[in-house]
C-alpha positions, 0 to 999 in steps of 0.5 A: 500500500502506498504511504502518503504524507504532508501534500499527498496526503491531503490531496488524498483527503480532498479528494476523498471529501469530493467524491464522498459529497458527488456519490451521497447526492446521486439518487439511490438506485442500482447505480449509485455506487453504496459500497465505494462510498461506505468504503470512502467514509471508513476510509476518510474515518481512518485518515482523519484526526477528528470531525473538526477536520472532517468538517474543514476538508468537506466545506472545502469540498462544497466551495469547489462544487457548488461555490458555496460552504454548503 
């Protein structure tokens, strides 16, 4: 497995935060992708030291799709 540290890593994050955020708005249905996104959560539960950070990496995840803090 690949060991991501300081930029990497929170690209990793944001990018987790982004397609965490485009697959929960898909309508549920045989398509929306439920296992990656429940995988992607865990994942981010993991890589994340706490819910303020959670919070900081998914207002930024709303300002890049939407314009807005969300």
């Amino acid at each position: 497995m690949a060991l991501f540290e300081q930029r990497d890593l929170h690209l990793v994050k944001k990018g987790l935060c982004l397609s965490v955020l485009v697959m929960g708005e898909q309508p549920e249905g045989p398509f929306r992708p439920d296992s990656d996104l429940a995988d992607m959560k865990d994942l981010l539960d993991r890589l994340l030291r706490s819910d303020k950070e959670l919070g900081l990496y998914m207002r930024s995840a709303h300002l890049i799709l939407k314009g807005s803090p969300g």
